[in-house]
N, C-alpha and C positions, 0 to 999 in steps of 0.2 A: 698900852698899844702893843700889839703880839707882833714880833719879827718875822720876816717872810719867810719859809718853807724854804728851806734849798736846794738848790736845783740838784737831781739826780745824776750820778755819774756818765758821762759820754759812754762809757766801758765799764763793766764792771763784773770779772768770772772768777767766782769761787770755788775750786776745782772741777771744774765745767768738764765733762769726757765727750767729744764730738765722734759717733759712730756715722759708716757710710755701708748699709748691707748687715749690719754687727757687727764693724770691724772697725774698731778704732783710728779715726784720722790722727785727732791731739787726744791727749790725757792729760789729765790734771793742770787744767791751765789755770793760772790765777793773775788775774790783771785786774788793776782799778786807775781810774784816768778821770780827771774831770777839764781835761782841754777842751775847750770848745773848738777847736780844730786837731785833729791826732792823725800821726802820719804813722805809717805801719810798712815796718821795713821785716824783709823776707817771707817765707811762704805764708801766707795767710789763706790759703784757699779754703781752708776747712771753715774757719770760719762762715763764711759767703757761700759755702754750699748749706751750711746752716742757716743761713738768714733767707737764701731761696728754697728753704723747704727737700735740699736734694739731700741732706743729711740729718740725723736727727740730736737730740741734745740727750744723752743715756745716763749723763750723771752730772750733780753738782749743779751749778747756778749760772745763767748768763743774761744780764741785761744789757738792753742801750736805750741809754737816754731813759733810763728808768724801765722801758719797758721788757717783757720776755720777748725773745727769737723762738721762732719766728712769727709770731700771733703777731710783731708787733709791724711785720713788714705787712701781711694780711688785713691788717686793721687800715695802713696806707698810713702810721704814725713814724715808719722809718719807712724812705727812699733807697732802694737798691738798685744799682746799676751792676750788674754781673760781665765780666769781659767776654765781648764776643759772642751771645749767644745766638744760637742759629734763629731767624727770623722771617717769615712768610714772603718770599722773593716778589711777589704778584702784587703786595699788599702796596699801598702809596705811605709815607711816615705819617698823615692827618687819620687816615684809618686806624690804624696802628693805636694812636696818642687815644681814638676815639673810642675805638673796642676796648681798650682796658681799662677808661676811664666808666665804660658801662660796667664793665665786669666788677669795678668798684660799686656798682650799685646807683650811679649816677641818669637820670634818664636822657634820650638818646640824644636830642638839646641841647642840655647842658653838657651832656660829653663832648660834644664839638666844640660847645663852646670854652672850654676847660682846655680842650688839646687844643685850638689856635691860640689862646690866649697864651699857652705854656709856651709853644714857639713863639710868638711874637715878642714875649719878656725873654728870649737866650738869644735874642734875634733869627733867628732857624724857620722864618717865613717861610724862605724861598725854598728849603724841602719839602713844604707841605704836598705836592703832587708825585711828587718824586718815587718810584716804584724802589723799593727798598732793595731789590737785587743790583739796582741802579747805581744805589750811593757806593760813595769813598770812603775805606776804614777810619777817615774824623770825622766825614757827613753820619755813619750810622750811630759812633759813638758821641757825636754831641745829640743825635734825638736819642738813645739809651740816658744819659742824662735827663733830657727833657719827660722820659718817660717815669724816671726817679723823682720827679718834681711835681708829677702830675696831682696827686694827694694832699697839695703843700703838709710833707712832712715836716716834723719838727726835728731831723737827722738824715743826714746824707749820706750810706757807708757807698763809697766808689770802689770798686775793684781794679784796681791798675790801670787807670782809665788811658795814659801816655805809652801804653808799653809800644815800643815797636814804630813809634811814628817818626818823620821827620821831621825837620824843625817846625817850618813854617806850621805843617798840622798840629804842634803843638802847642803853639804860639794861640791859633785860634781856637784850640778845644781849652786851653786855660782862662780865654776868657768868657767861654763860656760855661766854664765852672766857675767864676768869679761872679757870675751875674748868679747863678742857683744859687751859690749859698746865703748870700745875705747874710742873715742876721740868724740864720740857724748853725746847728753844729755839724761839724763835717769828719767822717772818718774814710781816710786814704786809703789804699793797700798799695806799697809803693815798688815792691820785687827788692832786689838787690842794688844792683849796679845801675845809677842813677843815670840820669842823659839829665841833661840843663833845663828842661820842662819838668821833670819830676823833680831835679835839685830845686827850683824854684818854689812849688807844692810842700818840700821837706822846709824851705825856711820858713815856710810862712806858717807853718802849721808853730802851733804853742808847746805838744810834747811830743816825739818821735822815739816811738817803741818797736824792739828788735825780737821778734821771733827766733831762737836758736834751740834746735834739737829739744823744742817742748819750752821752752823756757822764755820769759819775756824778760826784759834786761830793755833798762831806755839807751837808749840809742847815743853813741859818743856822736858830738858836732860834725858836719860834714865836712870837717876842712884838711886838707893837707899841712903835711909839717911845715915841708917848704915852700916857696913862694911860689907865686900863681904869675903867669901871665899872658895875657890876650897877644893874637899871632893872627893879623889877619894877611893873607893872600889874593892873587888873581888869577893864577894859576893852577894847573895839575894839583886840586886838590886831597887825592884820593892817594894818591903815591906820595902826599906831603903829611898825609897821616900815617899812612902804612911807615913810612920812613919814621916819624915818631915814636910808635911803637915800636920798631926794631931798636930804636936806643933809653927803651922801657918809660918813655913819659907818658903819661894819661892824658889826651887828649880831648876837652868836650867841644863838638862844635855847637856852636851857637846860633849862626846865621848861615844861609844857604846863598846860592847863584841867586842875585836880582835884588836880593834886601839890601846888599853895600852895595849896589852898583851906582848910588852916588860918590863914593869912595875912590872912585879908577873913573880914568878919562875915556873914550869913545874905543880906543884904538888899546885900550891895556883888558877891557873887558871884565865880565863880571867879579865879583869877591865874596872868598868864604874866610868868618873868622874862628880861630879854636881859644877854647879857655885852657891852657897848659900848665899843668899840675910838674914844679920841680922839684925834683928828692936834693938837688943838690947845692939852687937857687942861682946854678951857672944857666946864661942861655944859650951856649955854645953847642949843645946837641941841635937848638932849632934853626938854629945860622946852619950849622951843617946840615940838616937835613932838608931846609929851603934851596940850598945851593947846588946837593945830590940832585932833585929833582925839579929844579927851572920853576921852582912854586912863585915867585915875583913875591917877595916879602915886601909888605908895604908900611907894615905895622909893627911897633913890637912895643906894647904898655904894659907895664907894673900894674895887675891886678889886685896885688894883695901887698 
């Protein structure tokens, strides 16, 4: 009885040269990963102008998921969601989902039926009328998803899909990438400095690889030296962070006005909580710095 075929690497570039014009993005990259989830920390952009065809591959070798970039985005065998691209203001997001699943070659039928059924598996109904000048930077990014689904690829590369959001939008475009993936493989691009929605994405991914000055290097653990601990308030949230950083602690929030407002009573009002990264493991900068600015500490847990 013959053993099964093994599965091809999620990543895999053998001094790969990415040109944009003739002019060299990366050189000589060389990565191989077989995570079925891979988190990709700092600029990655060359890559993903490569997989959307806006650059070209001039030397060396790049696969995913066994296949070449970018035939294999063209074939609809790899899902690309690229950040932000500009989008037909007019169009409604079923249109959208509809025209590209013809341009896939699909007849005009089945592309409806392909784009509803794509939103209805991320839950993303309720944009289907929605004129796309319409949506919210996580309405248009959870249908850029939906649009990366459309082909059920067998790989998912996301382009920074959290950058820039806040919490709650975060909270709901994660779970609607938790419902895309499935059972297929997923590649991140994560930027640098994480927010609590991409730290999430970075745990759960299997290997997390660092782009530096050409170079891939995995990525050390996301954790701080010292102790962590959650700070949740009800107050002057915004001055109770600023105040943090002035006594150098890193700050993530986590939850926004209206998530804790089971947490405070009628008359204390809503609450925000921060994940608190300590160099020192003293919490005496966050006592003072609640107390500088009337933030109403309600909270203070040992996270780590």
């Amino acid at each position: 009885m013959s053993e099964a075929s093994p599965e091809p690497a999620t990543l895999l570039a053998t001094a790969a040269r990415i040109d944009l014009a003739s002019q060299p993005l990366l050189a000589q990259l060389n990565v191989a990963s077989d995570a079925s989830r891979l988190a990709l920390l700092g600029d990655w952009s060359a890559l993903f102008r490569l997989l959307s065809g806006e650059a070209e591959l001039a030397g060396g070798a790049l696969l995913i998921g066994g296949l070449a970039v970018p035939a294999g985005v063209q074939q609809g065998r790899i899902g690309l969601m690229r950040l932000d691209p500009l989008l037909p203001p007019t169009w409604s997001a079923e249109h959208l989902l509809t025209s590209s699943a013809e341009l896939c070659g699909m007849t005009k039928k089945s592309a409806e039926r392909v784009a509803f059924k794509t939103l209805d598996a991320l839950g993303l109904v309720a944009l289907a009328a929605k004129r796309l000048g319409h949506l919210q930077v996580v309405e248009r990014r959870a249908l850029l998803v939906a649009h990366a689904l459309l082909t059920d690829p067998k790989v998912l590369c996301l382009e920074q899909p959290l950058a820039g959001l806040d919490t709650a939008s975060e909270q709901l475009l994660l779970a609607v990438i938790e419902r895309a993936v499935g059972q297929r493989r997923l590649i991140v691009a994560l930027g640098d400095a994480l927010s609590a929605g991409e730290r999430d994405l970075y745990e759960r991914s299997n290997e997390q690889l660092r782009l530096s000055a050409g170079v891939v290097v995995k990525a050390a653990p996301d954790r701080s030296t010292g102790a962590r601990v959650t700070a949740t308030i009800c107050r002057n949230h915004q001055a109770f962070a600023a105040a943090l950083a002035q006594r150098g602690l890193q700050a993530h929030p986590t939850h926004e006005a209206g998530i804790l407002g089971a947490l405070t009573s009628a008359h204390a009002g809503p609450a925000w909580r921060y994940l608190v990264e300590l160099s020192d493991g003293s919490t005496a900068n966050i006592l003072d710095a609640a107390l500088e600015t009337d933030a109403g500490l309600l909270e203070l847990i040992p996270a780590s």
